[in-house]
PASE-845056 format. One record per atom (N, C-alpha, C): residue in one letter; x, y, z. Coordinates in steps of 0.001 Angstrom, whole numbers, plus 500000, padded with zeros to 6 digits. Each point is the difference from the previous one (the first is absolute). Layout:
residues N
AXYZ...
END
This chain:
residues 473
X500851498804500000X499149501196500000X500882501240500000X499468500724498776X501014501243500115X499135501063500450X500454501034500954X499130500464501018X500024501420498818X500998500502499578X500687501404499512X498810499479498837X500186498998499070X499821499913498544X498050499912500713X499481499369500606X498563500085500022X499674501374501262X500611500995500265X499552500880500693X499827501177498475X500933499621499467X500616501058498843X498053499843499146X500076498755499692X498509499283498917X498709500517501021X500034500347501246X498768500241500677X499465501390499665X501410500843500034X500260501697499649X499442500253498388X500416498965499292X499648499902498719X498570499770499682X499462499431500621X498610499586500248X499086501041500599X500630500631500734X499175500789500848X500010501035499186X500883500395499293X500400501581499143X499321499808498379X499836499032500028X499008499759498607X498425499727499960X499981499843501298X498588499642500478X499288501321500355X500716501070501085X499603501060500017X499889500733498585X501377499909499194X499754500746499062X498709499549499000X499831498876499914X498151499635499118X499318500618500915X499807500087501213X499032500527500645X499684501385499898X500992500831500060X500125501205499634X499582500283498120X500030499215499467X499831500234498685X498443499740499794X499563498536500333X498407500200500054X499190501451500320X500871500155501776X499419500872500425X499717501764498998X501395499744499883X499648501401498914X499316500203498783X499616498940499582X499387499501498561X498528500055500643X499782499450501218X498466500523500661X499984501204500429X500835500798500431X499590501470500042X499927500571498738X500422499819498934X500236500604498790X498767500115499150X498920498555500437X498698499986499420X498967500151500883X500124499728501276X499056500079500741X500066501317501342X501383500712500004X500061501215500756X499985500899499164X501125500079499348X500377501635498612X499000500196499292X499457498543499762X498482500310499092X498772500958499899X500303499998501376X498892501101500186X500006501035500363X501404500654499781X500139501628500454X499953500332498938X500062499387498207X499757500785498653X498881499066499256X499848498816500321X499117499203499121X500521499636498566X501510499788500665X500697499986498656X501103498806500102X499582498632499047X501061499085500281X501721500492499705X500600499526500743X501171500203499806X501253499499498829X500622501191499374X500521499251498838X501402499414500367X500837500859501077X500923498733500509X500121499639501352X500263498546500383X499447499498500960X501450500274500698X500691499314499477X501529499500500610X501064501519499645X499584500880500715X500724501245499849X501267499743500861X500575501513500060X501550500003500545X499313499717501946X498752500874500166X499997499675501313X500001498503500440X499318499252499626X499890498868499939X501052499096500335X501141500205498984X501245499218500135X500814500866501124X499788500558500502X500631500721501412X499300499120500923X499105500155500262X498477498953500522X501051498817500045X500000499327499237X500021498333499826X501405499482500354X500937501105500078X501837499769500453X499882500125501388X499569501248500427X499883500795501784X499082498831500927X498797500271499044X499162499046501027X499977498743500679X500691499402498905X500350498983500566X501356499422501195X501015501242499261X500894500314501160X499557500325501426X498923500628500102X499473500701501667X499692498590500139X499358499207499524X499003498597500530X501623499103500424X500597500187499492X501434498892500358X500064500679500788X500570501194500492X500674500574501100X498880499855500901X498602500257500437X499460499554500624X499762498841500268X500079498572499340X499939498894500198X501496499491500798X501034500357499763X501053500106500693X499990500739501369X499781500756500170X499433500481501647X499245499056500620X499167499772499412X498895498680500590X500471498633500341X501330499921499494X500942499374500743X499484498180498444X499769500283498903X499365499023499114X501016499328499727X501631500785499713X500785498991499197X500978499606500817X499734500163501298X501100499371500979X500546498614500091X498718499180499644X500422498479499500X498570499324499312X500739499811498887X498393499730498778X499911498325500362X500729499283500809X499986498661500418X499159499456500662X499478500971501601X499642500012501019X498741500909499719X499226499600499596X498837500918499896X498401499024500212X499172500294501014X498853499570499637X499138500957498994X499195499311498995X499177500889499200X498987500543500880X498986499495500878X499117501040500619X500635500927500465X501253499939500947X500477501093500444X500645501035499073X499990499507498386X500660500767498900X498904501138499803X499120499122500343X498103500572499222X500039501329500712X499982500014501307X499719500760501034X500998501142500124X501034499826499225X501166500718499791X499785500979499147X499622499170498783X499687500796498779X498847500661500176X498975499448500830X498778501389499934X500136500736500524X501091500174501199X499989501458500730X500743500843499283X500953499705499340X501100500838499041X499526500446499174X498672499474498954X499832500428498925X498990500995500706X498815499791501095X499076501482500177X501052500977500817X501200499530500602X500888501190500254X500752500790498651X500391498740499007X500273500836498829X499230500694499574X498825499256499021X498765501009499674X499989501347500800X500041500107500696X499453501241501030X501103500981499791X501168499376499866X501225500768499726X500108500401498421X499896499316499014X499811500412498945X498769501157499740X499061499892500077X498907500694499919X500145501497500671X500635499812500956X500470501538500504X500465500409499652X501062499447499174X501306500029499288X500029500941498447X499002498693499432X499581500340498033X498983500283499778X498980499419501306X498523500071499399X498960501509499971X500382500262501105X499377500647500797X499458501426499510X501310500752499381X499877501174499537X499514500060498133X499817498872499415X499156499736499478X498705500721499542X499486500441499103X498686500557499955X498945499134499200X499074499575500697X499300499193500078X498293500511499459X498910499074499163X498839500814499965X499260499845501462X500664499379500713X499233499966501094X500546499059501403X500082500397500838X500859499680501462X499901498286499823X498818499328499770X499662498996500044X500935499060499297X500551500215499327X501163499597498412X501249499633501263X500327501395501022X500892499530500596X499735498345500573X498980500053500748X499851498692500946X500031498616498256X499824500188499124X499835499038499367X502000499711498877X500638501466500852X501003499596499917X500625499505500854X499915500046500799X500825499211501188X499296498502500260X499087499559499963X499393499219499665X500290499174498844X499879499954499067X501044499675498511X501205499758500436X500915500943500228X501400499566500251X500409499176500946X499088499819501139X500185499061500848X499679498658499572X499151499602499546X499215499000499348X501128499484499351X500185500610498691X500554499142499076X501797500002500322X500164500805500753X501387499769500613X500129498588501261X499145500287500825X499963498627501038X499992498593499065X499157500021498874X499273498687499122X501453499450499631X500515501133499065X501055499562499134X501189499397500816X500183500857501383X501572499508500865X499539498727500149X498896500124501063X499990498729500480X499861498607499368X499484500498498571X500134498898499374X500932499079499533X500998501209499835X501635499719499415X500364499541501075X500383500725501420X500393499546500907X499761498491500261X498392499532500395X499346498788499868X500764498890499217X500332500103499014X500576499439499071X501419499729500060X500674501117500471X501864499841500623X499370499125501092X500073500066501335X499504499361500694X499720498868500356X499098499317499033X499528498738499869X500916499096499384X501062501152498711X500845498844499765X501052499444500795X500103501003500789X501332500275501109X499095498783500836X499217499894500439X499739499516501477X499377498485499123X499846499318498851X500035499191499105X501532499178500214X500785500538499378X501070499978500238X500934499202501584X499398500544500825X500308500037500908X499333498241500812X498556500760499626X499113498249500396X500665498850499176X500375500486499073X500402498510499241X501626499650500774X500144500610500677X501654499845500516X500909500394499193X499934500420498540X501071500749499022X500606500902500823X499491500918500694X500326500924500579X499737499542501633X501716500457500675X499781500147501413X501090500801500309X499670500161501765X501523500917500732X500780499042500814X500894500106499717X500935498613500235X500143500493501668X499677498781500948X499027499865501321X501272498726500780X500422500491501200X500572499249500846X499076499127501427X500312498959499950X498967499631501245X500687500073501289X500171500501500929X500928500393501531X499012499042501111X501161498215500181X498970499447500743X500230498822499459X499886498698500748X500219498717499375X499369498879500901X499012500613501136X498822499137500427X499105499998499799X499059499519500565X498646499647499361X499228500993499294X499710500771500517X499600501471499529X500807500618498489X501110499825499997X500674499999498446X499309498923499198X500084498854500056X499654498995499426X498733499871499314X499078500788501643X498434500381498997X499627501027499306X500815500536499602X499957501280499679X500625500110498613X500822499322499547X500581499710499054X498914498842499229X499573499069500266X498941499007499918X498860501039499204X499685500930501012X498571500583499664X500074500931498797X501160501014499769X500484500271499092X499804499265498544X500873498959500013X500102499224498989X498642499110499573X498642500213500851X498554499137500032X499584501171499456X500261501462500485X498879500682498583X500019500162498381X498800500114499780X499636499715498863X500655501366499706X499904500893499967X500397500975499529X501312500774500554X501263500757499592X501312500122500304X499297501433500904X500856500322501041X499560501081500667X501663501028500234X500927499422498936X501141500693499704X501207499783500734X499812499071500730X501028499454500766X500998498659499215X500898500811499636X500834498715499276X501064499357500940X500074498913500471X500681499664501403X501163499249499134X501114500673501021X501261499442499461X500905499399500987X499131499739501228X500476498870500846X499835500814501399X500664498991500906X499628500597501788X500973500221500389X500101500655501198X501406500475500828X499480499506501263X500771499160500409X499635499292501599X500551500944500764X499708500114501706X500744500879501039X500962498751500675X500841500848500209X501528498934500915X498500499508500983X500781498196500056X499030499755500683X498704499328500163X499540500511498902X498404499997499693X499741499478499092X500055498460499455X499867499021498596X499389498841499875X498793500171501112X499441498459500110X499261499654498986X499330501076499056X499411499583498508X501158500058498554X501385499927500381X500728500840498877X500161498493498804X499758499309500908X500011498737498561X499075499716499393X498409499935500928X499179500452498796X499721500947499125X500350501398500667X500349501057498766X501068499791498891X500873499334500286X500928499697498760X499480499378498796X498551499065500596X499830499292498775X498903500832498826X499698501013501024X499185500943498988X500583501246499471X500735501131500718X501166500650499639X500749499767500639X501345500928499174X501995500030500061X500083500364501901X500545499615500517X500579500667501039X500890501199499728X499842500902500448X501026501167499276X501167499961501467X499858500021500944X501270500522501228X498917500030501070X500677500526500904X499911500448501489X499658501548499998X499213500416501255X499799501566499727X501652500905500061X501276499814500428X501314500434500547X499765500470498277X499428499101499133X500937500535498576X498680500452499354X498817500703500735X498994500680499085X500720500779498587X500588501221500769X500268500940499352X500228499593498219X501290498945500045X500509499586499046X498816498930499095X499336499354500734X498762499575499653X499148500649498925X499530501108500493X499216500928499664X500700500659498477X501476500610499781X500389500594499244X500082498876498782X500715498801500315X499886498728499299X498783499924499182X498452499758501050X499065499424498916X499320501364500165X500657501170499934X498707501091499515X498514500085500209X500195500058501880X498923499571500363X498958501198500558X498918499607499647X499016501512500198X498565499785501029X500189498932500442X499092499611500737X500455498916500920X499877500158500940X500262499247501102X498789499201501003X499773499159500306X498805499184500980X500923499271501093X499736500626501413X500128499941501117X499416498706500337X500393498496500275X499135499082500489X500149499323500652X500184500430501616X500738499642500897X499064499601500987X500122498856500688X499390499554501441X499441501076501274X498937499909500635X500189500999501256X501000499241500720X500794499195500074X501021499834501211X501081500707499353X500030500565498622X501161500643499388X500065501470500191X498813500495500781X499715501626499755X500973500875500614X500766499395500814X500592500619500713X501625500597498970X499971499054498793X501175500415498616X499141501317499186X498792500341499807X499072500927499691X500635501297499758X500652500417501115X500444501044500140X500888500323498995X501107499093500460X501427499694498881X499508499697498596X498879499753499685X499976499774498492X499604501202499228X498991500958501202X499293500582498873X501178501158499994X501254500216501325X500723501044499953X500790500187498976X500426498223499488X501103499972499247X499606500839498269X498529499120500101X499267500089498725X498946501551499566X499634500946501334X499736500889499346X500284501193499447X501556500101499905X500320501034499246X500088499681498366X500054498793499945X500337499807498495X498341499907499208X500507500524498753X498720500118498907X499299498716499788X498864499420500915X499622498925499723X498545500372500793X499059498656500104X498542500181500104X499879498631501249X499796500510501138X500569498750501264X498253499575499996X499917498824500135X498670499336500871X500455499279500736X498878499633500507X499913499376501475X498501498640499909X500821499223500753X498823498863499833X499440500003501175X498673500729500045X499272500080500689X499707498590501611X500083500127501076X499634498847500920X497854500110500081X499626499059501013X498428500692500115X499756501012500832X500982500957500796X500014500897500633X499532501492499023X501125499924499274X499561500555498795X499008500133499185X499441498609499482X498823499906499760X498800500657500372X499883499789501253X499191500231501061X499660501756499894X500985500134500494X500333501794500114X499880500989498839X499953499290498898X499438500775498449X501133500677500027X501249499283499586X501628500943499425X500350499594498732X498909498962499841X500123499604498140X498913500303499763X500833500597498715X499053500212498639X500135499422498670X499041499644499353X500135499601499028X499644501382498529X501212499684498935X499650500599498926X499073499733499668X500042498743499532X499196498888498832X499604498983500312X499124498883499816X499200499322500413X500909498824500199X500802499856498957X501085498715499578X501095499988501013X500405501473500803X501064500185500770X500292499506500993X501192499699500341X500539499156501025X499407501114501556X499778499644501296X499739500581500917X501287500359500850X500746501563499010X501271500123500537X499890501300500796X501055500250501015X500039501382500417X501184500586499106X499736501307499693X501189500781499067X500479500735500890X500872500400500357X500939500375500978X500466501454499132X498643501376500202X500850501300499507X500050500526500976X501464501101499996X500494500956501095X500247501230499585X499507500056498624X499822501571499162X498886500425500139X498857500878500830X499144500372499597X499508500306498788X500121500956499900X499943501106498648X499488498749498976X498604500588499060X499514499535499077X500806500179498747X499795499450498947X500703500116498818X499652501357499551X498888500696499941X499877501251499298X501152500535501036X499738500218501397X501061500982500446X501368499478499593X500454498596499920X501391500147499948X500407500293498326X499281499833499075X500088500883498687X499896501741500265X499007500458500631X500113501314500010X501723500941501033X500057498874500698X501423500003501130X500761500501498797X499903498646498709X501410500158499418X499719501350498631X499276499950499755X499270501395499209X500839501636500448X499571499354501363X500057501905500868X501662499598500141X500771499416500034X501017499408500278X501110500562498547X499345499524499219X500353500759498328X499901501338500146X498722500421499655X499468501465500340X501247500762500448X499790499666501277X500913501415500858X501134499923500170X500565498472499703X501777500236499472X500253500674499151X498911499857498828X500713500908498624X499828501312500037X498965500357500718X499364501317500487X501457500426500980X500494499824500999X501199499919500856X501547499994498625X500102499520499535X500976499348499059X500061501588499090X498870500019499524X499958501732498649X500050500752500932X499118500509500910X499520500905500430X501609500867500903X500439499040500426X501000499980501310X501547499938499838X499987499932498109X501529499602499718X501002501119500172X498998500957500619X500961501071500075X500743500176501749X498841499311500637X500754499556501226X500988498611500231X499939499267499044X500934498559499969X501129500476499879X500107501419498475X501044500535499758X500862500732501166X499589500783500443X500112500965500818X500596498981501583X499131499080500172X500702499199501568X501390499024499049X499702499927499243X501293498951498969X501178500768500191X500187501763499527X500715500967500002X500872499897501097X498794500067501036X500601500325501791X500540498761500559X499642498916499663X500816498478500025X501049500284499948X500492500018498015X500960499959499789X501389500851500369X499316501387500398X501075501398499923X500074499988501911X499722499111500551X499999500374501649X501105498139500738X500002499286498956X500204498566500715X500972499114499295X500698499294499776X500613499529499062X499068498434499878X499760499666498653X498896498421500012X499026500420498977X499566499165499828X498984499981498579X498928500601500731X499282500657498936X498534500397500403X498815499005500758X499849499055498866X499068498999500438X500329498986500629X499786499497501455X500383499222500503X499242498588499202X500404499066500369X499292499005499563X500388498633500422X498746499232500765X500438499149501037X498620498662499477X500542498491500825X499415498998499330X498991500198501469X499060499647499242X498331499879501217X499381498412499625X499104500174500846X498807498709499652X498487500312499830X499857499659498812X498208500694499882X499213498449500225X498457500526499421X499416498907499807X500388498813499488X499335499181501191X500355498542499570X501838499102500049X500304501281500658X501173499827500391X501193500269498369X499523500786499420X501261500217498661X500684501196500663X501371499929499478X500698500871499807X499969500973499279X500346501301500210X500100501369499635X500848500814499851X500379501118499139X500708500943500493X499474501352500333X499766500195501109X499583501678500912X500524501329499606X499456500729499242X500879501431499671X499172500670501561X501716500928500323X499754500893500834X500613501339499608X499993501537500283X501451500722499458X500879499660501749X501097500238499883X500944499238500582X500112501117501599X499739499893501048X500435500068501011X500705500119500714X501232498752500278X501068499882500564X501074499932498704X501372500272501135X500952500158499236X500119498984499295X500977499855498896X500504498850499423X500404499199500537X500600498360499936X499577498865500925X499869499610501313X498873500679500331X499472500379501192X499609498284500537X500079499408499016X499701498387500911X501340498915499671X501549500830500001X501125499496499279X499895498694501456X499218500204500846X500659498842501263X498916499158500185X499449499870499257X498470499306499673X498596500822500484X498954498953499761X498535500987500233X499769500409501028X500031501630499989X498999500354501083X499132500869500289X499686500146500783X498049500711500162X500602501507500425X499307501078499324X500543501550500509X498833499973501408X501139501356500217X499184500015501328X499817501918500003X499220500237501113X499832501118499881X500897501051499771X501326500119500742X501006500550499909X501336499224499324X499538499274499435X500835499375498718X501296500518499530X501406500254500392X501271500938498814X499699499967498906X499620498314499570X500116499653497841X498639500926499740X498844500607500568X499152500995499129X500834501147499969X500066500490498636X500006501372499616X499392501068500436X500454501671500115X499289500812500621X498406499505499211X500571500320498531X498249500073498890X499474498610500387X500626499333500299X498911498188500494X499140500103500793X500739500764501052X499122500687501005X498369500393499812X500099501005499046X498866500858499815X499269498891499211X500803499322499064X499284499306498554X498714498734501336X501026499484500872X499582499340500746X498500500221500675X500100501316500746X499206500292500796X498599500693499143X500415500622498772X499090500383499249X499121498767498757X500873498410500288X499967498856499197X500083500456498130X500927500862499969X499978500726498728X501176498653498963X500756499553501102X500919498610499563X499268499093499361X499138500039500166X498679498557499534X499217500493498834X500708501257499457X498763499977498494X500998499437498647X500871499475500194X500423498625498854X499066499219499850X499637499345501167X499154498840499739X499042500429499755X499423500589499203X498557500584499176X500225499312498928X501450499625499476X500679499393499282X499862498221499831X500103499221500948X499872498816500373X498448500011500381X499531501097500515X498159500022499864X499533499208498799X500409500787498671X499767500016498307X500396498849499971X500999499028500190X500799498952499667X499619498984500510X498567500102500668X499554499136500556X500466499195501736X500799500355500158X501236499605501342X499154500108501255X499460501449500097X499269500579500953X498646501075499738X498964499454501018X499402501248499901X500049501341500896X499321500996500074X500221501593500717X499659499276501109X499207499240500705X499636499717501331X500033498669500204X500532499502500864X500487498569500231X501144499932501077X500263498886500422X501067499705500999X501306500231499296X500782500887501620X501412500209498969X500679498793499675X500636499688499161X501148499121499251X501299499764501157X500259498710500113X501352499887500515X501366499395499575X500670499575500208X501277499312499816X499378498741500245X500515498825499549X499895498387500533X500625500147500902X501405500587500327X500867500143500828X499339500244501708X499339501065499960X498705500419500799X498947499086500293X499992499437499211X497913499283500160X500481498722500362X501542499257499892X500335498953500362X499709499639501636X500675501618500095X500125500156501732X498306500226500464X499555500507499283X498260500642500214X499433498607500461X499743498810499017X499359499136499739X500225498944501502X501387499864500111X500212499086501092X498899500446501600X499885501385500084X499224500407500773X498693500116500094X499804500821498683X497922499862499177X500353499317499084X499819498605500205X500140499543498416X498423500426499010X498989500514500733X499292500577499244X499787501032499376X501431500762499805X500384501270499368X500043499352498123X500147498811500082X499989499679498291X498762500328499417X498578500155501312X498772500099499327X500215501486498947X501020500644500660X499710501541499316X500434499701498270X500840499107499539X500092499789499112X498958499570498705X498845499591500652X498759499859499230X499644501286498774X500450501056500936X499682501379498924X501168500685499885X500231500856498729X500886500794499938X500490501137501010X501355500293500080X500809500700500598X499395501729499869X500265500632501065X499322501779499266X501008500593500368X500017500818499545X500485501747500495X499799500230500950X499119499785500570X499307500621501364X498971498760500117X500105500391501565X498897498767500520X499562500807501170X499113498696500912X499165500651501432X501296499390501014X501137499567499586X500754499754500858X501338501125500058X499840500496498844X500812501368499562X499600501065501127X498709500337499137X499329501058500858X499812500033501680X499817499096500553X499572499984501318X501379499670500601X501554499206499513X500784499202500689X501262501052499534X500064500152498669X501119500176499438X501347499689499486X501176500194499820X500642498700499828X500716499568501196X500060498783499768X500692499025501174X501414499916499936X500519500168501491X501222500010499987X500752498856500528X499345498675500211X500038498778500127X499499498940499972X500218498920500268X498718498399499635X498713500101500930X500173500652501129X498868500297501096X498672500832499202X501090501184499895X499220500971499331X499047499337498474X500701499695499513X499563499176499041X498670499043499819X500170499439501353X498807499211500155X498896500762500502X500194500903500668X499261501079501111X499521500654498617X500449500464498864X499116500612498380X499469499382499484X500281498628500188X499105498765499143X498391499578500642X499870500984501445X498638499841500036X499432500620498923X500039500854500018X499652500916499632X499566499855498603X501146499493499115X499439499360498473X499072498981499902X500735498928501572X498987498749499807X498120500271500171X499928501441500796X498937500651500013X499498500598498525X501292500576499254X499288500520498888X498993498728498911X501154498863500125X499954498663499126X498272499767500156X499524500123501305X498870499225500404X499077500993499574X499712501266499843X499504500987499796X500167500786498826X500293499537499025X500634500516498853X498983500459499039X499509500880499617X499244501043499179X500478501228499249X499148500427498741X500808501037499382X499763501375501064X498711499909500993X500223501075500850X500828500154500857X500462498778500351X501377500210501370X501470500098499302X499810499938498559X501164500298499304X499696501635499607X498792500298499685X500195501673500042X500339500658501859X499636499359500990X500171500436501271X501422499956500321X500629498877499401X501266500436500318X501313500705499150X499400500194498829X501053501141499126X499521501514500852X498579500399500225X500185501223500765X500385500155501012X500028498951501046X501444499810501224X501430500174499393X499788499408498739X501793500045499675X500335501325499124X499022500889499806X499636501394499432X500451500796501328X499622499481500928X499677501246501172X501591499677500443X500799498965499929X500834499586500593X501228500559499044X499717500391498668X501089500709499212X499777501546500149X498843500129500307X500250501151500249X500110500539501533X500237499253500939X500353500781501136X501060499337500318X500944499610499195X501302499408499937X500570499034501366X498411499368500417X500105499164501111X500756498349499750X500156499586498698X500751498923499875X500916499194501083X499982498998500552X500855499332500703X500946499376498726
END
C-alpha cells in the first residue's frame, strides 16, 4: 500500500469532483438564475469567469477538506464517519462560498438567492460523496479481501495470544491486520509452541525495537494474561513514542465497564490505546497555522534575522547559527537552528546544561535568551516539518537518557512534535538540570493530555507577553 501514491489519487478525486460540481452548478445558474434578470438565453456559457470558478473553487474545497483533517490517512477511514465529515464541510463551504461569489450578485428576486445555495449544496454533496463512496469501497474491498493490510505484531505467547490470533484468522472478512508473528515476554511462553504452528516467532520483547524496524510494523496487539499486567507498564512505555497504533486485548473487566468500542460490526473487541487528544481536523489545522505563521515570521521578519545575524557575528567569534542534534516525534533525529548564544566551543568538555549565570553566554545571548529572540531559526525546522510553534521542547538523547531512567514516562512526550515554545517553557523555563527537567515535563505531560488549537493559541500569548517583558528564564 502506497500511502503518498493513494493520498495523492484521493486529492485527484476530490479536485475533479468539486470541479464537475461547480460546473453543473454554474450551467444551472446560467439558465435557471441569469435567466431571469433579461429573459434572455445565454450565448456563452463557459466564459473567462467560469474558468476562474472551476481552478479556485476547487482549490478552497481541498484546502478545506485538508483542515478537516480528510487526507491524514486515506487507509483508516470509516465511510459513515466520511459521510458525516463531508456534510458538515460542504454546508460550511457553501455558506462560505456564497458570501464569498454569490451574494453580491443581482438577482430578479431574493428568493433565487436561497435556490442558490440550495443548488450548490445539493449537487456538490451528491457528486463528492459519490466519488468519495467509490475510493472508499475500493480501499476497504481491498482490505476485506486481505490484499491489503498493516503489517501487525502480536506482544504475548499465552493463551490469550493464541485466541486472538485464532479469531483473527476465523473472520470472514480482513480487518487489516497482517500478522507477522509474536513477541513473547522473558519468561512468559506457555502458548509459544502452539503459536509457532500458526505464525513465525519473531524474538523476545529486549529486541522490540529492532523487531519493529525489521518488519515495518504499524500495528501492534497487546495479548497478554492478567497475571502479566504488571509488564503493562513497560510495554506501552517502550512502545508509545514510536509511530504505531497500540491495542489492547480487552479482559471482562473491560467489557463490563464499556472501554471498548467497536468500529464495525466484523471488528475484533479491541481497546486502542490514544494519548493524543486533538481530533484530526485540529491536528491538520495545528499544522496549517504552523505553515502560515512561519512564513508570515520568515518574510515579514527577515529584517530582524538579518539584523540579530549582524550582532552575532560582529560581537562573538562562532558561526551565526548554532545548530545542534535533538529528538522529535517518534523519536527521529533532528537538526535545531538557534542564532548562537554562547561562545564558541562552549561544550569543548562535553554536554552541558547553561545555567543562569552561565560565563559560555554572551553579553547578546543574554538578552536573545531572556527576550527568546535565539529561537526564531526554528520557524525554519517549523516549515521542515521537524517541529511545530507549540509543543514540548526538544532534547539531546544525551539528556533524555538520564531523563528516562527516572520518568521513564517522559518518552510519552515524543508522541507529538517538538515546539518553540511550550506550557513547560512558559510556566518553568529553561532547565538548568535533570531535576529541573523533570519538574518541566509536568507541565508538557499536562499539555500532551489537554492538547487543543485553543491552548496552543493560550500559550503563544504567554510566550508573546514573555518576549515582551523580557522575562525569559
Amino acid at each position: 500500500m502506497d500511502r503518498r501514491k493513494y493520498t495523492i489519487i484521493n486529492i485527484l478525486i476530490d479536485f475533479f469532483s468539486t470541479a464537475l460540481a461547480w460546473t453543473l452548478f454554474y450551467v444551472y445558474r446560467k439558465y435557471n438564475i441569469d435567466f431571469f434578470k433579461t429573459y434572455v438565453e445565454p450565448e456563452i456559457i463557459f466564459d473567462s469567469q467560469y474558468w476562474r470558478g472551476v481552478i479556485l473553487v476547487p482549490l478552497f474545497w481541498l484546502l478545506l477538506y485538508y483542515l478537516s483533517g480528510h487526507y491524514n490517512d486515506v487507509f483508516r477511514r470509516s465511510r459513515i464517519n466520511e459521510l458525516y465529515q463531508l456534510l458538515f464541510a460542504s454546508v460550511f463551504g457553501t455558506v462560505l462560498l456564497f458570501f464569498n461569489l454569490l451574494l453580491d450578485d443581482y438577482v430578479a428576486n431574493y428568493k433565487y438567492y436561497y435556490k442558490s445555495v440550495f443548488a450548490l449544496f445539493i449537487i456538490h454533496f451528491f457528486i463528492t460523496a459519490l466519488s468519495r463512496f467509490l475510493f472508499s469501497t475500493y480501499i476497504n474491498k481491498k482490505i476485506q479481501s486481505r490484499e491489503w493490510g498493516f503489517s501487525t505484531i502480536i506482544i504475548g505467547s499465552n493463551e490469550r495470544a493464541l485466541e486472538v490470533v485464532k479469531e483473527i484468522n476465523q473472520l470472514k472478512k480482513g480487518v487489516g491486520f497482517d500478522i507477522q508473528g509474536f513477541v513473547h515476554l522473558e519468561g512468559k511462553n506457555g502458548f509459544s509452541e502452539e503459536l509457532k504452528k500458526i505464525i513465525p516467532h519473531l524474538g523476545e520483547f529486549h529486541s522490540i525495537k529492532e523487531i519493529i524496524r525489521q518488519h515495518q510494523v504499524e500495528e501492534i496487539i497487546i495479548a497478554i494474561e492478567t497475571n502479566e499486567h504488571d509488564k503493562l507498564n513497560e510495554i506501552i512505555n517502550e512502545l508509545y513514542y514510536m509511530d504505531l497504533h497500540i491495542h489492547l486485548v480487552p479482559d471482562t473487566y473491560d467489557l463490563l465497564t464499556g472501554q471498548v468500542k467497536l468500529d464495525a460490526v466484523e471488528s475484533l473487541p479491541l481497546i486502542t490505546l490514544e494519548i493524543v487528544p486533538m481530533k484530526q481536523w485540529q491536528v491538520s489545522m495545528k499544522r496549517f497555522f504552523d505553515i502560515v505563521v512561519s512564513l508570515f515570521v520568515l518574510i515579514f521578519f527577515s529584517w530582524l534575522y538579518i539584523l540579530i545575524g549582524l550582532i552575532v557575528k560582529f560581537t562573538s567569534k562562532g558561526p551565526i547559527i548554532f545548530k545542534q542534534e535533538r529528538i522529535g516525534k517518534n523519536g527521529k533525529k533532528f537538526n535545531i537552528y538557534k542564532f548562537r548564544t554562547m561562545y564558541a566551543d562552549a561544550e569543548k568538555n562535553g554536554p552541558a546544561l547553561s545555567s543562569e549565570n552561565d560565563p559560555r553566554i554572551t553579553k547578546v545571548g543574554k538578552f536573545l535568551r531572556k527576550t527568546r529572540l535565539d529561537e526564531l531559526p526554528q520557524f525554519i525546522n517549523v516549515l521542515k516539518g521537524d517541529m511545530s510553534i507549540v509543543g514540548p521542547r526538544p532534547e539531546r538523547e544525551y539528556y533524555i537518557q538520564q531523563i528516562v531512567q527516572k520518568a521513564p514516562h517522559y518518552r510519552l512526550l515524543h508522541k507529538i512534535k517538538p515546539g518553540i515554545t511550550s506550557w513547560g517553557q512558559v510556566k518553568y523555563g529553561y532547565a538548568e538540570n535533570i531535576n529541573q527537567m523533570i519538574e518541566r515535563m509536568k507541565y508538557d505531560i499536562l499539555y500532551l493530555k489537554n492538547m487543543s488549537v485553543l491552548l496552543d493559541l493560550k500559550i503563544l500569548i504567554h510566550t508573546v507577553l514573555v518576549i515582551i517583558q523580557g522575562k525569559g528564564k
